[in-house]
C-alpha positions as CSV (number, residue, x, y, z in Angstrom):
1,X,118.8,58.3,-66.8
2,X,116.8,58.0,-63.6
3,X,112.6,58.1,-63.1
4,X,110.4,58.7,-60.5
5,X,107.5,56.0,-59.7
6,X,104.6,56.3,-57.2
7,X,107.1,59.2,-55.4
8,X,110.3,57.0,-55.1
9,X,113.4,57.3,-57.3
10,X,115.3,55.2,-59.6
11,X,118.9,55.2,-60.8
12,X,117.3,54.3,-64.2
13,X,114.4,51.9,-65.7
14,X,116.7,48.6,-65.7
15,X,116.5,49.6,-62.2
16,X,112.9,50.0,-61.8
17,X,112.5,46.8,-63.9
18,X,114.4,44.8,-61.5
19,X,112.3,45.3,-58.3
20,X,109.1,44.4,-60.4
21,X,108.3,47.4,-62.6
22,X,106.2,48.3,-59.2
23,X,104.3,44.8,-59.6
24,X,104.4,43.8,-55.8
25,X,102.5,40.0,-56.5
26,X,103.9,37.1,-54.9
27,X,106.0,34.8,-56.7
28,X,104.0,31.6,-56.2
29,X,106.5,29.1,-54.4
30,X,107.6,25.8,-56.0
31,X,105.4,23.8,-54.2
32,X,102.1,25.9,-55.1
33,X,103.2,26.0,-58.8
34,X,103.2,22.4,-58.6
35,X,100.1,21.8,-56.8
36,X,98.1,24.3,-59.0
37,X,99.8,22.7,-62.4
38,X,98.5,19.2,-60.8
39,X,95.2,20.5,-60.3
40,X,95.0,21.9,-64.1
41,X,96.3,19.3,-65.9
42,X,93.4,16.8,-64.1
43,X,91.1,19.4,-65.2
44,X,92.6,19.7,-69.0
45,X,91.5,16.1,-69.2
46,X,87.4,17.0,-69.0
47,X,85.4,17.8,-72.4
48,X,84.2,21.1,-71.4
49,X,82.2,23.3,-74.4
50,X,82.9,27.3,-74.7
51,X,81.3,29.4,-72.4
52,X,81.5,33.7,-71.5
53,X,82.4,34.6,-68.3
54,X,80.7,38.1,-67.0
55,X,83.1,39.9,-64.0
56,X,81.4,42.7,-62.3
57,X,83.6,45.2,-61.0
58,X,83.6,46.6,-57.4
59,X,85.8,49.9,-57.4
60,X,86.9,50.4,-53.4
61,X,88.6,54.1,-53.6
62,X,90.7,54.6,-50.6
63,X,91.9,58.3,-50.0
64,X,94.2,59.8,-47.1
65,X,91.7,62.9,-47.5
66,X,93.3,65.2,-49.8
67,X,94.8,62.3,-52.4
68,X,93.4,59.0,-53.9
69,X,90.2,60.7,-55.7
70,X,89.1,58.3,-58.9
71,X,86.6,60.3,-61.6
72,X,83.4,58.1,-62.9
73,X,85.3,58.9,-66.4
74,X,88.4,56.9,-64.9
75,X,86.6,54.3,-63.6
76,X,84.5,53.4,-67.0
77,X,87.6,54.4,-69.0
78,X,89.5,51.2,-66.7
79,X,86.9,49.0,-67.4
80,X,86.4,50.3,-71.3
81,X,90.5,49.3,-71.4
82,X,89.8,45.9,-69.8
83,X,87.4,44.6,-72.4
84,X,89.6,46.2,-75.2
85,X,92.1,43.1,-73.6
86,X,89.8,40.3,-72.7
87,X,86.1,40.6,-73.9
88,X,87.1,39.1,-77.4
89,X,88.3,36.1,-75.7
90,X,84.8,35.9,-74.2
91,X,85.3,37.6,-71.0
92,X,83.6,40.5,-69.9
93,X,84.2,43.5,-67.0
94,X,80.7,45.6,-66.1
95,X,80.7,48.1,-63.6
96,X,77.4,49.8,-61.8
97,X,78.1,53.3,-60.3
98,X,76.5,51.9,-57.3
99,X,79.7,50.0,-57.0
100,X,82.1,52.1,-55.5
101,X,83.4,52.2,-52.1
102,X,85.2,55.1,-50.6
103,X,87.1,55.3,-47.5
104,X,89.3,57.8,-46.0
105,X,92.1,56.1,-44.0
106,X,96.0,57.3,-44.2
107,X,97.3,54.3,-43.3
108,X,95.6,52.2,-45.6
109,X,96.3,54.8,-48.2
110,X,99.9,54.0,-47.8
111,X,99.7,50.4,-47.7
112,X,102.0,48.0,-48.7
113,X,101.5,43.9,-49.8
114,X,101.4,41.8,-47.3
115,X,100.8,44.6,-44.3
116,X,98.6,44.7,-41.6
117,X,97.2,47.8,-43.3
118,X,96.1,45.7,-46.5
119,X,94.6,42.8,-44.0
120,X,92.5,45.3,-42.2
121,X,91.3,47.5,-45.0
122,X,90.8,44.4,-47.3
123,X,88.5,42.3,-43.9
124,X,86.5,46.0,-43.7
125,X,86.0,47.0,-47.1
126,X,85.7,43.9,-49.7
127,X,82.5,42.7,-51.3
128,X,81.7,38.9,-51.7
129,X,84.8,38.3,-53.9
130,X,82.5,35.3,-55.3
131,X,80.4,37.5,-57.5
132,X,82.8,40.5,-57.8
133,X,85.8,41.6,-58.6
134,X,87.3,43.8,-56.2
135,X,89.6,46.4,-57.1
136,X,90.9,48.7,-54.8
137,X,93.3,51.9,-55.3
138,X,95.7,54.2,-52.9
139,X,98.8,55.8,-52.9
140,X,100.3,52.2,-51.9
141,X,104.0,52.3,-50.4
142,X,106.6,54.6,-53.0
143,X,107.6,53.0,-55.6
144,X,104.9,50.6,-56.4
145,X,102.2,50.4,-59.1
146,X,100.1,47.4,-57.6
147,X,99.5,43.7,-57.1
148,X,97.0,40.9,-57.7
149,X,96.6,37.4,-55.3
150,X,96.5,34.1,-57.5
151,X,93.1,32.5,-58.4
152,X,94.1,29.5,-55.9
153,X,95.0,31.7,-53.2
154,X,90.8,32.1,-53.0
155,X,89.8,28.7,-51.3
156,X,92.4,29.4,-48.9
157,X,92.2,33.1,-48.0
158,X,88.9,34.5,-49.2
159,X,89.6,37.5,-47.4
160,X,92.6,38.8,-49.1
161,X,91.3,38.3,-52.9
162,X,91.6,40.7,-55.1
163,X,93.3,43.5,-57.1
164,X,95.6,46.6,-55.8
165,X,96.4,49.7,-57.6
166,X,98.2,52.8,-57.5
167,X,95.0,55.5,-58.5
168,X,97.6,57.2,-60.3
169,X,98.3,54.6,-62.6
170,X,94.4,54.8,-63.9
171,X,93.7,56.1,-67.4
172,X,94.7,59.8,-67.2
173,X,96.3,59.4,-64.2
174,X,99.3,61.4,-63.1
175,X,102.2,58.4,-63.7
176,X,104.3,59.0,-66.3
177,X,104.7,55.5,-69.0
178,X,101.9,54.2,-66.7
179,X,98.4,56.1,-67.0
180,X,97.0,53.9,-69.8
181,X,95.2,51.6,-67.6
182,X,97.1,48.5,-68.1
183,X,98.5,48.3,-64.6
184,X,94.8,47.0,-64.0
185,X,95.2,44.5,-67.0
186,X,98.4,43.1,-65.9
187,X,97.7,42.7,-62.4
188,X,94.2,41.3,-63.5
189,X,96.1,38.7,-65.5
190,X,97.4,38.0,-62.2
191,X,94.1,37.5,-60.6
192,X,92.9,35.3,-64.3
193,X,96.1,33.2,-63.2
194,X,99.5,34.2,-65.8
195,X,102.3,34.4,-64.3
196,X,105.2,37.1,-65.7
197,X,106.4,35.9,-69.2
198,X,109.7,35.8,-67.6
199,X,108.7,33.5,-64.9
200,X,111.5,30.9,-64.5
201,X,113.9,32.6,-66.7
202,X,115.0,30.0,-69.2
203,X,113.7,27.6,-67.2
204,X,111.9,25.3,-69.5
205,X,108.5,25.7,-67.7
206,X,108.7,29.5,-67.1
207,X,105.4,31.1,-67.0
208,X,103.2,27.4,-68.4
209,X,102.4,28.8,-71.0
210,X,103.8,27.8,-74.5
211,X,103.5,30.4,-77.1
212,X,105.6,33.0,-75.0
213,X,108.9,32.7,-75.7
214,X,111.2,32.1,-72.7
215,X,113.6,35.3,-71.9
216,X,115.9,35.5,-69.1
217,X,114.4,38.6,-67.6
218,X,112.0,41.2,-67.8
219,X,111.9,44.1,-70.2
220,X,111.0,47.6,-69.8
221,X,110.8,51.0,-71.1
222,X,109.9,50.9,-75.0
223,X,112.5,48.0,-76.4
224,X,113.0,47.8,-80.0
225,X,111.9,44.8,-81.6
226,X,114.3,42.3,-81.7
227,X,115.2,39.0,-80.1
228,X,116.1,41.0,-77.2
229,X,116.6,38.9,-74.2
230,X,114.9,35.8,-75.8
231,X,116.6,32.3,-74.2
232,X,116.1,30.5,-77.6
233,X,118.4,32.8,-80.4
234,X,115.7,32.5,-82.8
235,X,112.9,33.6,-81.2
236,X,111.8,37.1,-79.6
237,X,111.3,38.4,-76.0
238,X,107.3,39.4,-76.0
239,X,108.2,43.0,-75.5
240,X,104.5,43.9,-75.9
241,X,102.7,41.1,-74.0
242,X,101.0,42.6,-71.2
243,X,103.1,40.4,-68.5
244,X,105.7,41.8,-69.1
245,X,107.1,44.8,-67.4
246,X,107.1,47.4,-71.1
247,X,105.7,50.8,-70.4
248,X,101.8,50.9,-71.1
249,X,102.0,52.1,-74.2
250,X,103.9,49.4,-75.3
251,X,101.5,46.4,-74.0
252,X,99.2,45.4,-76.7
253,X,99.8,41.4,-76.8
254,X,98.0,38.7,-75.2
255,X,98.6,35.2,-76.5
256,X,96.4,32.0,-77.3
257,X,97.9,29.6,-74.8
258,X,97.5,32.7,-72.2
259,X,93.6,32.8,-73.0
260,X,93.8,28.7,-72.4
261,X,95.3,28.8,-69.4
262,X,92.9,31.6,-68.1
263,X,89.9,30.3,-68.8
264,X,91.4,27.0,-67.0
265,X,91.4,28.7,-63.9
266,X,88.2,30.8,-64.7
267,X,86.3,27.5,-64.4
268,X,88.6,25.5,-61.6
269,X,88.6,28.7,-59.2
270,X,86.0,31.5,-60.6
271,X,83.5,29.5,-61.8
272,X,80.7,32.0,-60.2
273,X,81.4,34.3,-63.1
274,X,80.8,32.1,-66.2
275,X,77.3,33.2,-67.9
């Protein structure tokens, strides 16, 4: 059965799934994996008490002048949906309405990861990306829902921090399986520093963290529950963890060892936000 996502067309959601469940963020290379992991594990080392972190939000709206328009009820229902995820874990998303940014610009409405067009909207638009989030929607090239630059991508390239997605993949947006918001929460646990819970594949280390179960791939659509694609035969894929590649609705999982490792890079890379 084939779908249609951001305007381009699928033989079918394995399909989809396979070219990143329109999840266009970098896979780190081997050699930034390893430097990052080196840089954590010096830091796991340090006594360091509990602390809240506060993330203000700046919504940048780009529009090709007839499409890309975000309500105030979208935007607050995005961040209501982000502290559903992350405020019990002590993290916490606020948004002013004198935080948005609009900008009419077809060419950065279409833009892709990577592009000249995200460099030069990105360099025109951003706000200090040490005191905010930024978080940016357009149409985006077909077939993509959005992307997120790693925490330790910051000291390097200030410029191209942030978050990247689709508007229609907002609460009540037009994209079918994707409209619940969660686009924003996967790509933000991006940002927060997870990787897919299929990084690696069976690779041992796969995504660092150690209470998701390895699986050989990503999953998608609504799978039943199961052990599904799970490397170990008697554990489960996390079909609802929301690094994964399940529909929206189906994303309702964050684990404790996910929390860990964000808050690790919250206070090696973010450290402006902790309270």
């Amino acid at each position: 059965m084939g779908l249609t996502v951001n305007n381009k067309e699928f033989e079918s959601m394995q399909e989809f799934s396979k070219q990143g469940r329109g999840c266009a963020t970098n896979r780190p290379s081997n050699y930034q994996i390893k430097r990052n992991d080196e840089r954590v594990s010096r830091f796991r080392r340090r006594d360091l008490a509990a602390s809240t972190a506060t993330i203000p939000i700046m919504f940048i709206h780009i529009t090709d002048g007839q499409n890309g328009e975000i309500t105030e009820d979208q935007r607050l229902m995005q961040v209501e949906v982000l502290n559903q995820v992350f405020s019990q874990y002590g993290i916490t998303f606020s948004y002013s309405p004198d935080d948005v940014i609009w900008e009419e610009n077809i060419n950065w409405y279409y833009m892709d990861i990577d592009s000249i067009d995200e460099r030069l909207a990105k360099r025109e638009l951003q706000s200090d990306p040490r005191f905010y989030l930024n978080l940016y929607t357009a149409g985006l090239t077909p077939g993509l829902l959005g992307w997120a630059t790693y925490p330790w991508t910051r000291n390097g390239d200030m410029e191209s921090d942030g978050v990247v997605i689709l508007n229609e993949a907002f609460p009540e947006g037009s994209e079918e399986n994707f409209n619940f918001g969660m686009t924003a929460v996967h790509e933000v646990g991006h940002w927060l520093g997870l990787y897919h819970t299929f990084e690696g594949g069976c690779d041992p280390y796969g995504d660092q963290v150690g209470d998701t179960p390895s699986h050989s791939g990503p999953n998608e659509g609504k799978p039943p529950e199961g052990r599904n694609n799970a490397c170990n035969p008697k554990e489960s894929a996390p079909i609802h963890n929301y690094m994964n590649y399940v529909d929206d609705e189906w994303m309702d999982e964050i684990t404790d060892d996910q929390v860990t490792r964000i808050w690790e890079h919250i206070r090696i890379y973010r450290p402006e936000f902790i309270d």
